[in-house]
Every structure is written in structure tokens, then in C-alpha cells.
KETOR-44130 format. One record per atom (N, C-alpha, C, O): residue in one letter; x, y, z. Coordinates in steps of 0.05 Angstrom, whole numbers, plus 32768, in hexadecimal, padded with zeros to 4 digits. Example, Ala and Ser with C-alpha at 12.3 -4.5 7.8 and 13.67 -1.06 7.14 Angstrom:
A81087F8E809C A80F67FA6809C A81087FBE809C A811D7FBE80A9 S81017FD3808E S81117FEB808F S81028001809D S810C801780A1 
***
This chain:
X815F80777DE2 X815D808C7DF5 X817780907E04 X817E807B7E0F X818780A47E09 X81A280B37E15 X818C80AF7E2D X817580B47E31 X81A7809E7E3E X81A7809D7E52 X81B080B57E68 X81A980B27E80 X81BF80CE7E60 X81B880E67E6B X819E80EE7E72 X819680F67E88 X818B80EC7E4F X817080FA7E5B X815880F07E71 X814880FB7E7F X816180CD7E6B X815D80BC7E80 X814F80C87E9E X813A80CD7EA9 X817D80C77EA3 X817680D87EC1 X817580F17ECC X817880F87EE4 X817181037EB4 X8165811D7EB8 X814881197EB5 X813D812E7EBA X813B810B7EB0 X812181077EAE X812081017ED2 X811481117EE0 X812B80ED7EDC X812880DC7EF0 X813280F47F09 X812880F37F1F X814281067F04 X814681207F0E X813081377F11 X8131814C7F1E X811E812F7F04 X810581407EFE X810D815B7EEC X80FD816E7EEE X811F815F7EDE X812D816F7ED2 X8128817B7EB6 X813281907EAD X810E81657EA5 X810E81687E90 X80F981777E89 X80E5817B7E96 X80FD817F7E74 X80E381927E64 X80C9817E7E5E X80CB81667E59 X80AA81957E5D X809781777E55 X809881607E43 X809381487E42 X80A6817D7E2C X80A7816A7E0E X80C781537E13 X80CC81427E02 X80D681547E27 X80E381467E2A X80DB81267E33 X80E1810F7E2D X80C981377E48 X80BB811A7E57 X80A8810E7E4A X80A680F67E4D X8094811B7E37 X8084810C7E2D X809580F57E11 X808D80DE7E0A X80AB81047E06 X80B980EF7DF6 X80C280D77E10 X80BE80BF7E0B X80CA80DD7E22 X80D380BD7E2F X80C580AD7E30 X80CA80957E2C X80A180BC7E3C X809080AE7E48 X8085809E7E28 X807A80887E26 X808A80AD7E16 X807E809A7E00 X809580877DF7 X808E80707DF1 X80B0808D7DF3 X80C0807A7DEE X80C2805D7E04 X80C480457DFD X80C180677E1A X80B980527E2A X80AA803E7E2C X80B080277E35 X809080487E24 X807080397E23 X8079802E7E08 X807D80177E10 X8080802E7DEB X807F802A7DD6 X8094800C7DD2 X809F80067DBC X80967FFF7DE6 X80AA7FE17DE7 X80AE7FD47E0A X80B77FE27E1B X80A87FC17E0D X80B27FB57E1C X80CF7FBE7E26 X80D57FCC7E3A X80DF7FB57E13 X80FF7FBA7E12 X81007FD77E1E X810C7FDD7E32 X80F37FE87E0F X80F480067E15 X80EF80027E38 X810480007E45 X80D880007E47 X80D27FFB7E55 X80E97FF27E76 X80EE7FFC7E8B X80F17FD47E64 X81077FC77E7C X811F7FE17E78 X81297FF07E89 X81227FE07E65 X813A7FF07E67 X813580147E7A X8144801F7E89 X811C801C7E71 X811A802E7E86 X8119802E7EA4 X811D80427EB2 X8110800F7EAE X8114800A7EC6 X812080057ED1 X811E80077EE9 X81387FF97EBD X81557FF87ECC X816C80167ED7 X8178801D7EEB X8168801E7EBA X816D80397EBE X816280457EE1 X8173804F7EF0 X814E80427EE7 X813E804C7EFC X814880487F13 X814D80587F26 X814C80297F11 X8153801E7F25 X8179801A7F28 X818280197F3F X8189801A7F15 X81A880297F1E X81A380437F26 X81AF80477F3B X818E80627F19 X818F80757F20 X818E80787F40 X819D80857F4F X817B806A7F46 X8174806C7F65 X818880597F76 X818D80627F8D X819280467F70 X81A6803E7F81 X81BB804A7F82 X81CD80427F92 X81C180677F6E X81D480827F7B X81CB808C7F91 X81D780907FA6 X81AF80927F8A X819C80A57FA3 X81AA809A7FBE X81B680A77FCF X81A6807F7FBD X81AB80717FDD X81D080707FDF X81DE80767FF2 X81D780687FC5 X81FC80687FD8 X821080887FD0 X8227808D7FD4 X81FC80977FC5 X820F80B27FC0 X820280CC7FC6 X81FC80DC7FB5 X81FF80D07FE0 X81E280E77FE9 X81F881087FDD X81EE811E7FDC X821781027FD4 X821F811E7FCA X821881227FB4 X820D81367FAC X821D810D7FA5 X821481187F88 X81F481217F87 X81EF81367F7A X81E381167F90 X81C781137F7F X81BA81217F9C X81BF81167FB2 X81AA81397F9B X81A181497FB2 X817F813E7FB1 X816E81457FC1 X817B81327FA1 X815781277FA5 X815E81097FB0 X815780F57FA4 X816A810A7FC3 X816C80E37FD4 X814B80E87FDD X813C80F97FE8 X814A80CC7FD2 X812880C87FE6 X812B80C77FFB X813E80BA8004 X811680D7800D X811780D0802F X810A80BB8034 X80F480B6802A X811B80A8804A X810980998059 X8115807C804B X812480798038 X810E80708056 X811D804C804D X810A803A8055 X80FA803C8068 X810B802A8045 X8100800D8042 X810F7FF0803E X81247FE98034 X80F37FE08050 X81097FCD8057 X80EA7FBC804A X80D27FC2804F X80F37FA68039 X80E07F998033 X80DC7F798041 X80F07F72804E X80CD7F6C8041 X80C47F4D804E X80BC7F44803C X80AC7F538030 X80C07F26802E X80DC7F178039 X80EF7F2F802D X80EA7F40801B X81037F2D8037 X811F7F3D8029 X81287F3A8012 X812E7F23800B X812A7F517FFE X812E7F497FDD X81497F597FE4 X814F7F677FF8 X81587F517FCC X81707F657FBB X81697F837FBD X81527F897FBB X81767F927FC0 X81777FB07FC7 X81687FB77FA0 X81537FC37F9B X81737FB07F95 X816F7FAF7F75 X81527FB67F76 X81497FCC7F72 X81407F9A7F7D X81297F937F7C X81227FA57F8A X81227FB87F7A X81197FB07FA4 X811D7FC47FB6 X81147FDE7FA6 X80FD7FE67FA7 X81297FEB7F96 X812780017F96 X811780017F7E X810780157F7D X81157FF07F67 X80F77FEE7F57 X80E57FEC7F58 X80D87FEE7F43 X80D67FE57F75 X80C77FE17F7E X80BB80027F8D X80A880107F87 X80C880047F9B X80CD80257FA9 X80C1803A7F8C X80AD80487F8C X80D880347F75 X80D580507F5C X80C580497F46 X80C0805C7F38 X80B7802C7F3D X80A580297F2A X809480387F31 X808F80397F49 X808780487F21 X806D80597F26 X8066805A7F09 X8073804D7EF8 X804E806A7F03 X803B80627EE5 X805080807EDE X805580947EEB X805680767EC1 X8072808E7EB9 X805F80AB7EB2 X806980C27EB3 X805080A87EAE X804180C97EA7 X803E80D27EC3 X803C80EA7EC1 X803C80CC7EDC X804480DC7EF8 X804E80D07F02 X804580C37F15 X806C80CE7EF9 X808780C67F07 X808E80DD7F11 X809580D77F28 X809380FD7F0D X8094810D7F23 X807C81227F20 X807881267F08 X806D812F7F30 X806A81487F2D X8077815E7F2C X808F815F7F30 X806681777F25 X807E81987F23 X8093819A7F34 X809081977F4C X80A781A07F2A X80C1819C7F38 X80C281A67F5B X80CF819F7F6F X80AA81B97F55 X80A781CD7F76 X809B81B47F89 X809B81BB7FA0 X8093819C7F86 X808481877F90 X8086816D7F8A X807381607F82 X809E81637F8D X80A2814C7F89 X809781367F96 X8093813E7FAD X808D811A7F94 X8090810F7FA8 X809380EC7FAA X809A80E07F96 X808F80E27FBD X80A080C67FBB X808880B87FC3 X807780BE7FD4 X808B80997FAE X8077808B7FAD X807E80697FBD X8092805F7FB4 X807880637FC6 X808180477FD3 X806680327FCA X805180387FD5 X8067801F7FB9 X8056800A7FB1 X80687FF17FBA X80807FEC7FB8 X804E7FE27FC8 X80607FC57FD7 X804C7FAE7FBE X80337FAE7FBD X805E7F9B7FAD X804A7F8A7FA4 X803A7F6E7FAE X803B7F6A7FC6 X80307F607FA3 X80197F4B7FAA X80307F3C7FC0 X80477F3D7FB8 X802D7F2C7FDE X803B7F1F7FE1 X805A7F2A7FF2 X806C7F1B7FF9 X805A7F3F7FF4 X80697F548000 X80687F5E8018 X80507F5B8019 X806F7F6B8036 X806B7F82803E X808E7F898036 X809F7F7E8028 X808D7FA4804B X809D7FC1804E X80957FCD806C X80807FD48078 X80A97FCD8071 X80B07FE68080 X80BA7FFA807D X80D07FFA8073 X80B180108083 X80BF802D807C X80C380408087 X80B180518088 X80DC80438092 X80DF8062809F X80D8807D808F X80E88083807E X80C980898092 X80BE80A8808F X80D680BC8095 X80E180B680AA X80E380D58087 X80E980DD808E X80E680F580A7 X80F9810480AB X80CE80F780B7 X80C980FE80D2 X80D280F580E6 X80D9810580F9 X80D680CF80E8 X80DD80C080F7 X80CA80AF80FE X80CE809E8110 X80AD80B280EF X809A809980F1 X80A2808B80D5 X80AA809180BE X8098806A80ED X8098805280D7 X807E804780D2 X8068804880DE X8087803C80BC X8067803180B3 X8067801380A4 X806F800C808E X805E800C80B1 X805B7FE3809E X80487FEB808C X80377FFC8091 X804B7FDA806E X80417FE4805E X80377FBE8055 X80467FAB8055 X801C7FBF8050 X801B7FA1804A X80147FA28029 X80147FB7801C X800C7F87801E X800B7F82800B X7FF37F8F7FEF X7FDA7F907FF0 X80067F967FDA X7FFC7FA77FC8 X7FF07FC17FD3 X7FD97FC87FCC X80027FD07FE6 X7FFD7FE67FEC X800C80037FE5 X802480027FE1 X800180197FE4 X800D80297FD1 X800B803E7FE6 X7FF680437FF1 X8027804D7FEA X802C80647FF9 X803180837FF1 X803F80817FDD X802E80967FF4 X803380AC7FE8 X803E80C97FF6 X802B80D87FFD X804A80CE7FF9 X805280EE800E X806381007FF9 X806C80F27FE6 X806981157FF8 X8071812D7FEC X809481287FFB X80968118800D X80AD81387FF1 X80C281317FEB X80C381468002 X80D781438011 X80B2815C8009 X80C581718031 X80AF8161803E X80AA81718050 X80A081508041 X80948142805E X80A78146806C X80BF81428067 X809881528083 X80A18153809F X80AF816C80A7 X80BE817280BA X80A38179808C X80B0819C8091 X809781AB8099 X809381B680AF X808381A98084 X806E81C18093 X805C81B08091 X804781BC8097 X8057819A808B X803F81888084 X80508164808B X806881608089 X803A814C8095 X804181368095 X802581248091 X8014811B80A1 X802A8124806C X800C81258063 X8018810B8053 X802F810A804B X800480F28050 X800980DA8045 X7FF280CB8036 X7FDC80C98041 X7FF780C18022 X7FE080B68018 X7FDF809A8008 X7FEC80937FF4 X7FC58085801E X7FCD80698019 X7FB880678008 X7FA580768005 X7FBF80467FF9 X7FB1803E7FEB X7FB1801D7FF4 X7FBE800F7FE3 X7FA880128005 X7FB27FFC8011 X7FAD7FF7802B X7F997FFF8035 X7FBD7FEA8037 X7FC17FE38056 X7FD77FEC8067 X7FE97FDC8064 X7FDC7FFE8078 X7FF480038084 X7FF5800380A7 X7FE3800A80B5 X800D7FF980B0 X80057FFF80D3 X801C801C80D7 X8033801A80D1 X8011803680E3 X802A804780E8 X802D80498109 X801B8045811A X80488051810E X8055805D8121 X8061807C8124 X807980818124 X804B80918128 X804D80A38120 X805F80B8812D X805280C8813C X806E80BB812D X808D80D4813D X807380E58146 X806280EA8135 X806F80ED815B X805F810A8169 X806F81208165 X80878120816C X806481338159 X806581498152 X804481568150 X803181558140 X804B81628170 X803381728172 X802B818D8165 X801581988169 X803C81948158 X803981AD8144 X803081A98122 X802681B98112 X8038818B8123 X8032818080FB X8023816B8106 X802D815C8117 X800B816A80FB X800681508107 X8005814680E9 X8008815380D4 X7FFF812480EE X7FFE811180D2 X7FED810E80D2 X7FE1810E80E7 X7FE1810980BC X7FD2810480A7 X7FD280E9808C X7FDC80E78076 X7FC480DB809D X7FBA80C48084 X7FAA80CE8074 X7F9380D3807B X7FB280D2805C X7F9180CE8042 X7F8C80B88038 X7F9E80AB802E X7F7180AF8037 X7F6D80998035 X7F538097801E X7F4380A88025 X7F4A808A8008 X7F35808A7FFE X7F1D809C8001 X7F1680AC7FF0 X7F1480998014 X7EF880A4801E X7EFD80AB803F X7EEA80AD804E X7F1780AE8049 X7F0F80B78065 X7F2F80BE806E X7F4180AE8067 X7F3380CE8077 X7F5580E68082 X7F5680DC809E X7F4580E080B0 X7F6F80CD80A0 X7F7380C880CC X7F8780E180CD X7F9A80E880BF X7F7D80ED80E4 X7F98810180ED X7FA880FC8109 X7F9A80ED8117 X7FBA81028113 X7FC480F5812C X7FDE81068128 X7FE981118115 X7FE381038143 X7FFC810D814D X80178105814E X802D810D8147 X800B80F1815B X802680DD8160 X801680C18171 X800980C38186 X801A80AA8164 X800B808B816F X801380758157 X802780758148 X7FFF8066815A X7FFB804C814F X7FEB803E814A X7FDC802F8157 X7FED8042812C X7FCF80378125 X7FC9802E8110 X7FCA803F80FE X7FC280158108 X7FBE800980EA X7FAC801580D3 X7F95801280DD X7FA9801E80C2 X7F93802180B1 X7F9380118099 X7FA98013808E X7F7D7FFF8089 X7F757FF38077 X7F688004806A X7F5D80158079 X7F648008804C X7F58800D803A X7F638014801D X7F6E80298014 X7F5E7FFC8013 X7F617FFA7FF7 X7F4D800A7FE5 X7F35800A7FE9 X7F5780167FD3 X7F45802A7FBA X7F31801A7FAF X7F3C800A7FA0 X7F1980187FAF X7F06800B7FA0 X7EF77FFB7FB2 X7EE27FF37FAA X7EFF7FF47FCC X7EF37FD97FD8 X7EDC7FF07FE3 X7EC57FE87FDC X7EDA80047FED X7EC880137FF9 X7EC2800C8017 X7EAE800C8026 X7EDD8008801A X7ED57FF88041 X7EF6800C8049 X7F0680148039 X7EF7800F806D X7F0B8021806F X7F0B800E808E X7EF480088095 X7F1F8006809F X7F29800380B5 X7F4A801580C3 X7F60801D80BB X7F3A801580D9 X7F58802680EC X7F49801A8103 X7F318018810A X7F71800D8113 X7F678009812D X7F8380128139 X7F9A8012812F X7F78801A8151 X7F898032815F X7F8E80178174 X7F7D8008817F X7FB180188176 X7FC6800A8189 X7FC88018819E X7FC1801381B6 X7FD4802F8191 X7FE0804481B6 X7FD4806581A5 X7FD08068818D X7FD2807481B5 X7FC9809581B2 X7FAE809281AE X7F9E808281B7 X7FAD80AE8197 X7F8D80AD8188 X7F9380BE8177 X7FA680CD8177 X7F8180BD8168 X7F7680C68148 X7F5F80CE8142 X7F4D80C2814D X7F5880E4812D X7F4780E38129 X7F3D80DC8112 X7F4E80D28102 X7F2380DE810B X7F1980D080EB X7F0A80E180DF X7EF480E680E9 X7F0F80EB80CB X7F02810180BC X7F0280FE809F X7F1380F8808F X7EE08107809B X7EDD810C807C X7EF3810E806A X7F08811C806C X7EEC81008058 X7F0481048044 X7EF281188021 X7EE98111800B X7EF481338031 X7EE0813F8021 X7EF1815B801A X7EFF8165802C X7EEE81697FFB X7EF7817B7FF8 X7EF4819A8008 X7F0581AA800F X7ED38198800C X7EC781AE800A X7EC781B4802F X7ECF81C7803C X7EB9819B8039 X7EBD81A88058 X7ECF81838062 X7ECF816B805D X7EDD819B8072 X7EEC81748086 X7ED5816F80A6 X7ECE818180B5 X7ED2816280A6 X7EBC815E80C0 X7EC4813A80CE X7EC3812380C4 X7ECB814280E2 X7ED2813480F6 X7EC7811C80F9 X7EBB811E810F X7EC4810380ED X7EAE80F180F8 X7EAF80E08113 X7E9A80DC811F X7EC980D7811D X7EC880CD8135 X7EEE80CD8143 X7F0080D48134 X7EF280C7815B X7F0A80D08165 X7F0C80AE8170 X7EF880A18172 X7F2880A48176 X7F29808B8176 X7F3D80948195 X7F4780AA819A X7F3E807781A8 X7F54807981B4 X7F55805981B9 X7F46804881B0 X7F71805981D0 X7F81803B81CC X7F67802B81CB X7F52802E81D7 X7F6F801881B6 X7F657FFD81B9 X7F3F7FFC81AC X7F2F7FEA81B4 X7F3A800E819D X7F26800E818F X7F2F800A816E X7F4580098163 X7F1880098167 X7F1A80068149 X7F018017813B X7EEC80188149 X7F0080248120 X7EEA80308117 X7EF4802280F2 X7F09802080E5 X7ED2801B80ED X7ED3801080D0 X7EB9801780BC X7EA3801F80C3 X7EC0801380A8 X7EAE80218093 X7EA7800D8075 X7EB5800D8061 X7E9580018077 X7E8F7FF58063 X7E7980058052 X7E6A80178058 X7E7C7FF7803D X7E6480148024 X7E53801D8034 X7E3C80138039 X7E65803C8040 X7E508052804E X7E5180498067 X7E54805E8073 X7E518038807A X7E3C802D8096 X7E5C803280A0 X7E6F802F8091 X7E5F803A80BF X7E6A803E80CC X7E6C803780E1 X7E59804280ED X7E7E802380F4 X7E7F8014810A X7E978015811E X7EAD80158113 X7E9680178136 X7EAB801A8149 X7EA5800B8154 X7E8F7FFF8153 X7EC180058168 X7EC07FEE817C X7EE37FE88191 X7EF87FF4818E X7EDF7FD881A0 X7EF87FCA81AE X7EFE7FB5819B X7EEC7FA78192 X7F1B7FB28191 X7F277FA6818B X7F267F8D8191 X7F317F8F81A7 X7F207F73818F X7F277F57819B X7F457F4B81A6 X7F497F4281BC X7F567F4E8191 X7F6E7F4F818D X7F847F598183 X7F7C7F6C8176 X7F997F578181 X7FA57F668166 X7FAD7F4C814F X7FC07F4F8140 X7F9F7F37814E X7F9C7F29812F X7FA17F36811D X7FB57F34810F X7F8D7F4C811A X7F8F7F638105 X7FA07F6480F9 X7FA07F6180E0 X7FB97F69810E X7FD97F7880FD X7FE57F6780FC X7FFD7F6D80F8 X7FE07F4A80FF X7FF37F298100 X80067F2A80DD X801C7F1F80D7 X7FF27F3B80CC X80067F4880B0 X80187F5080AD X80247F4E8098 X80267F5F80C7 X80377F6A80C8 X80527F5380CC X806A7F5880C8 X80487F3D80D3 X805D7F2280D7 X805E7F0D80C7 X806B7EF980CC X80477F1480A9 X80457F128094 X80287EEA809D X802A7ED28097 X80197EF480A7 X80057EEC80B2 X7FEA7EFA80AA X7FE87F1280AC X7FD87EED80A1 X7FBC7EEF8093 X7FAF7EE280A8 X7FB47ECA80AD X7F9B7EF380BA X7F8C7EED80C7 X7F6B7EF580CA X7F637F0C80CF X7F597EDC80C4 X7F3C7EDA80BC X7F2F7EDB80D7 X7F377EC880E6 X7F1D7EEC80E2 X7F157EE280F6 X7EF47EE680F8 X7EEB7EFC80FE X7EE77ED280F4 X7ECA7ED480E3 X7EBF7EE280CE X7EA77EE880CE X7ECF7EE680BC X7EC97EF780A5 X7EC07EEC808D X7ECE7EDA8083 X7EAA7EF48081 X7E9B7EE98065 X7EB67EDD805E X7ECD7EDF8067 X7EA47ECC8045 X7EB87EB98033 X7EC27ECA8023 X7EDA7ECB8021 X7EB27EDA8015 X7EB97EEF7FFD X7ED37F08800E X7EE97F128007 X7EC37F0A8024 X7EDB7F26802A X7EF97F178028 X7F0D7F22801F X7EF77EF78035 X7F157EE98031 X7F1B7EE78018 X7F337EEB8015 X7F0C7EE18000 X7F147EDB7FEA X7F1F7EF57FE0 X7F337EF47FD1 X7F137F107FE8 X7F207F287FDF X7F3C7F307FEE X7F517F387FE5 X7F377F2B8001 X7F537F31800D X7F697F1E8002 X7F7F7F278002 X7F657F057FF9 X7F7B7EFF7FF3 X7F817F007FD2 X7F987EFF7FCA X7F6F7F017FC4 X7F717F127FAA X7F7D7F297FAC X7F8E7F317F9D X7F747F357FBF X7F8A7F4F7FBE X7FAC7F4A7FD0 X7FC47F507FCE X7FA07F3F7FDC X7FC47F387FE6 X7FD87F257FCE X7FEF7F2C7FCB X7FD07F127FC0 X7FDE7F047FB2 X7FD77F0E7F91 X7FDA7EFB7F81 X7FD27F1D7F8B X7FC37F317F7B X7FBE7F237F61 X7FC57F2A7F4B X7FAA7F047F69 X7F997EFF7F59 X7F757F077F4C X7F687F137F5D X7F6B7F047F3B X7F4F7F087F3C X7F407EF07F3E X7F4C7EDD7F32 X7F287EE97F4A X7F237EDA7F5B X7F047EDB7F49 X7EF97EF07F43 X7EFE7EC87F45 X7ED87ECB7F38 X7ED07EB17F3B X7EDD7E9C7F36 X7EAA7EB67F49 X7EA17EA47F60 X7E867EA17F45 X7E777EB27F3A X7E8A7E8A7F44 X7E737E827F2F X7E5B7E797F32 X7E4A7E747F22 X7E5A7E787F50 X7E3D7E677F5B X7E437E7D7F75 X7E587E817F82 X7E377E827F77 X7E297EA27F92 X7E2D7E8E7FA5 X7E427E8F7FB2 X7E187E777FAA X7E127E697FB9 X7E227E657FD0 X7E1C7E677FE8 X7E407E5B7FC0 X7E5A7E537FD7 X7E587E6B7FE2 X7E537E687FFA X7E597E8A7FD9 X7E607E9C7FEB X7E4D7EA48008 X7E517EB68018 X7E367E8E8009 X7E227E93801E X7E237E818035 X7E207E688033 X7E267E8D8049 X7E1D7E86806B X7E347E708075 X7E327E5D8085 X7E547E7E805E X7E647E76806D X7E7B7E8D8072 X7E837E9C8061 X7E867E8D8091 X7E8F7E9A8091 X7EAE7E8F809E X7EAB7E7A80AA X7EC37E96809D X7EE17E8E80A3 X7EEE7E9580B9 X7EE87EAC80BE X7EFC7E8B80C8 X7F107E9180D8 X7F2E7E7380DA X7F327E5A80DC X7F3B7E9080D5 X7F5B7E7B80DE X7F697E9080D3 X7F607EA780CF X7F8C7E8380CC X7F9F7E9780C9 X7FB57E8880B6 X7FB87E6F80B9 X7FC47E9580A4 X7FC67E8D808C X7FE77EA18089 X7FE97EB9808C X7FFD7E8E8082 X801A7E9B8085 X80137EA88064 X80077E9E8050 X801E7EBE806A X80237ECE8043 X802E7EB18039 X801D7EA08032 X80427EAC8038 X80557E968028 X80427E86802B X804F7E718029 X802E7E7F802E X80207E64802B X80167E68800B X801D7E577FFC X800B7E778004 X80067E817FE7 X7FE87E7A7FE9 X7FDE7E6D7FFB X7FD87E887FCE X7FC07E837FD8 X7FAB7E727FCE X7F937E747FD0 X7FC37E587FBE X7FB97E3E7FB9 X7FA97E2F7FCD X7F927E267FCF X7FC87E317FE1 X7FBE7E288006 X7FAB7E2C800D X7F9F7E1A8019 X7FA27E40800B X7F8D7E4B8024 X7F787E43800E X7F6A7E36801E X7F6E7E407FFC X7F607E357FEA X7F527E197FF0 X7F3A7E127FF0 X7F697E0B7FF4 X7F747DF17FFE X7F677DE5801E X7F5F7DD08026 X7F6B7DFE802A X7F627DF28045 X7F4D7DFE8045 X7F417DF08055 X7F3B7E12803F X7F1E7E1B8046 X7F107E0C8036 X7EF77E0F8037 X7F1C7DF98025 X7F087DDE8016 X7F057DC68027 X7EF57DB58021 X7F0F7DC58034 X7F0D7DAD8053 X7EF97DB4805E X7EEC7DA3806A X7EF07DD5805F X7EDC7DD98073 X7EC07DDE8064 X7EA97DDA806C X7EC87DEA804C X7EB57DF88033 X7EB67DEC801B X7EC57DF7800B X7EAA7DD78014 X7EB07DBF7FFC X7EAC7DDB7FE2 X7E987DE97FE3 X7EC07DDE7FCD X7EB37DED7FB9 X7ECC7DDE7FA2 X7EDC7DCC7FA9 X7ECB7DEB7F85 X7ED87DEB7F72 X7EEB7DF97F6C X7EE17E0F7F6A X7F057DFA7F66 X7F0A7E197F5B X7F217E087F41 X7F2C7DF27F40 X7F217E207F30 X7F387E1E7F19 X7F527E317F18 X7F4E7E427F07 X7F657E337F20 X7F7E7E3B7F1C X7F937E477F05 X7FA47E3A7EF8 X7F8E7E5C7F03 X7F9F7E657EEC X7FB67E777EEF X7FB27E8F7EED X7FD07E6E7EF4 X7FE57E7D7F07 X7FF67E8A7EEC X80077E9C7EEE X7FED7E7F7ED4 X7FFE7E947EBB X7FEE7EB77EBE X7FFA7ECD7EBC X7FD17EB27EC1 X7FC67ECA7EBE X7FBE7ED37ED3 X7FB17EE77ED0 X7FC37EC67EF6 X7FB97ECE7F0A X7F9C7ED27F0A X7F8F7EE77F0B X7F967EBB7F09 X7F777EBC7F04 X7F6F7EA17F1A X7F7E7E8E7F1C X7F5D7EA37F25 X7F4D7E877F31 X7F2B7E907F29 X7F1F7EA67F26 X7F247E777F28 X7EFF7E6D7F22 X7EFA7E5E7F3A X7F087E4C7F43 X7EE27E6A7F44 X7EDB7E507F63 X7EBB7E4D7F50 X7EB07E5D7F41 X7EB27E2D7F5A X7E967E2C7F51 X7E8E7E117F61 X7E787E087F60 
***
């Protein structure tokens, strides 16, 4: 594959039948593969040190935790699944995925930032912050939202849209878990249907509440602490929560699969304490067996654990 058509592809430049030959030469080898990612990733480290040549610089910067190579960085930022690596040229837009074991921080080009925690996936269109400041997670994020009382922002989220002006406020929700949290720091927000046909308002938050959603049931409240966001300092914090909801959270943070062979352990215990990311999630394995006698088996080639 000519590395021209490469980065006219990566320019969004190419014809379909152009792109569908990459996207299949690509998929059709490993080799094919690394080598398109490298490609990807010199392409974009123009974006960041040559804003004359190349007029599509991504907006907004990222700073990752722990600190990697700029290299690592920007593959992380442009891997996306290659059949919607861009949309129609009139609508581009920029994807930010943080992996297992990770956060990010990220300046927005509006002037809001946003901590982005682990295996979480970000999404906004390439003019945010021109006539729209519309964003869409798949994950966990805390933002700091620039006020602009004329655009307001917009989280999309699985099953439920926060809108806000300008504040601070965490939202959780991963695609598939069917559970949704936001807890409001400073301002307020509101929380609304995440529905095509009509948008309908379900509840308005201000400082220091929280509103949550597990399959369907809906709950508000005062905040206890901010534990919650202790993620953001790369801290895992349990604070009476089922055994299973911990075993999911940290399957999804260290992005193993996790299978419980006896129900039994998962009953009438529930957890609290706090757990550094870098501890890995052997550790924490390790010490809730001091309190919770169980079994488990370890398989770190295929990211797999067995508890029984």
C-alpha cells in the first residue's frame, strides 16, 4: 500500500472505493495492520508539530496518567475501528479512547476539561464549540465545563443526555452495564431522556447532589463525599458496594473477564476500602480474600480470572 494513499485516506480525502481497498488491505494481515498504525501515528504527530501544513489539527490536547511517550499518546487518541475512521467529509469528528489501566485529561476545544478514566471512549464533531458543544461518552468522565450561556453542553450518554452550561460534574456510564451516575460538584444540570422522538426532562441537579439509574429505577440524593472522583488521582474507591458490582468495576477498569462459579460467594457480602490503579487487580483479589475466603484462577495470557 503507497503510503501517499495512506495519508490521503487519513486526510479524509479518498474516494469509497479507495477506502474500502485500505480498509480491506488492512484487516487482511497483522503486518498490514501495524504498519497502518504506524503510518497513523507519524501522520498525526505532523498534526501536533506542523499546524501549516495539515489544516485538520485535532482540537483540544491530551495529557495521559501515568505519562507515556507522545508516540503512544497519539495511537491511543487515533486508533478507531477502520470502517468509521472518518465520516462525510462535511462532518468529521475526533475520537479519544483511554485503555484498561489509564486515565487522560483533555482540553476541549471550547475551554472545558475533562478527566477521562479507564476504558473510556469520547466523541465530539471536528467545529464543537461553534454552533453546538455536543459530546458523547461511553465510560466514566469528570468535566469542567467553560460557561457559555448561549451553547450549552451536552453529554450523550447510553440511555440518558446531561445538559449544563457551565459547572462540574462527573458522569459514569458504561454501554451495556444499564446503570448511569452524575454527581454535581459546583453549578447544575439537567437530566433528560435520551429518546429520539420526544426529549423530556427527568430531574435538575444542583451543588452537591447526585442522581443514579440502575436497570430502569431512579435515585437522588446528597453526596457523602467526593470518594467518588478519588479516580481522578488514579484511586478505586468501594464504599459498601455488592461484591459483583466490585468485581465489575474492576474487570472493566483492568479490562479482564471475570466468571463467578459458585453464586453463593456473590451473597450478603458487601465491600468497602480503596485500591491504587497500579496495585493491579491481582491485589485487590488478594486482600478481599482476608475478609471473603474464596478461590480464584488467573489467566493473564488471555485476561481471564475464575473465582469459585
Amino acid at each position: 500500500m503507497k503510503t501517499e494513499l495512506l495519508h490521503k485516506y487519513f486526510r479524509g480525502e479518498t474516494t469509497e472505493k479507495e477506502e474500502s481497498q485500505i480498509v480491506e488491505w488492512t484487516e487482511s494481515s497483522a503486518e498490514n495492520k501495524e504498519r497502518f498504525l504506524k503510518e497513523r501515528m507519524l501522520f498525526d504527530t505532523t498534526l501536533f508539530s506542523d499546524d501549516s501544513k495539515i489544516q485538520r489539527k485535532p482540537k483540544g490536547h491530551l495529557y495521559l496518567y501515568p505519562l507515556i511517550a507522545i508516540a503512544a499518546m497519539l495511537a491511543i487518541v487515533f486508533v478507531m475501528d477502520l470502517p468509521h475512521m472518518h465520516k462525510p467529509k462535511q462532518q468529521l469528528s475526533q475520537t479519544i479512547r483511554i485503555p484498561a489501566g489509564q486515565r487522560a485529561q483533555m482540553d476541549l476545544p471550547d475551554g472545558s476539561v475533562v478527566w477521562l478514566n479507564s476504558q473510556t471512549t469520547l466523541t465530539y464533531d471536528e467545529d464543537f464549540g461553534k454552533k453546538d458543544r455536543k459530546v458523547t461518552l461511553d465510560g466514566e468522565a469528570y468535566f469542567e465545563v467553560a460557561h457559555n450561556k448561549e451553547i450549552p453542553f451536552y453529554v450523550q450518554t447510553e440511555n440518558i443526555k446531561v445538559q449544563v452550561t457551565g459547572t462540574k460534574f462527573d458522569v459514569c456510564s458504561y454501554k451495556g452495564s444499564n446503570s448511569f451516575i452524575a454527581r454535581l460538584i459546583e453549578g447544575s444540570i439537567n437530566l433528560l431522556t435520551n429518546s429520539a422522538k420526544e426529549e423530556k426532562t427527568i430531574t435538575s441537579l444542583t451543588k452537591g447532589k447526585y442522581f443514579s439509574m440502575e436497570n430502569g429505577k431512579y435515585r437522588t440524593g446528597e453526596m457523602s463525599s467526593n470518594n467518588a472522583l478519588a479516580w481522578m488521582q488514579g484511586i478505586y474507591y468501594f464504599d459498601d458496594v455488592p461484591f459483583k458490582e466490585l468485581l465489575d468495576k474492576i474487570a472493566l477498569y483492568y479490562n479482564y473477564k471475570i466468571t463467578v462459579k459458585n453464586p453463593k460467594i456473590l451473597e450478603n457480602y458487601r465491600c468497602t476500602g480503596k485500591f491504587k490503579d497500579l496495585d493491579g487487580i491481582e491485589h485487590i483479589l488478594k486482600v478481599i480474600q482476608k475478609d471473603h475466603p474464596f478461590k480464584y484462577d488467573i489467566d493473564n495470557e488471555h485476561n481471564k480470572i475464575t473465582i469459585e
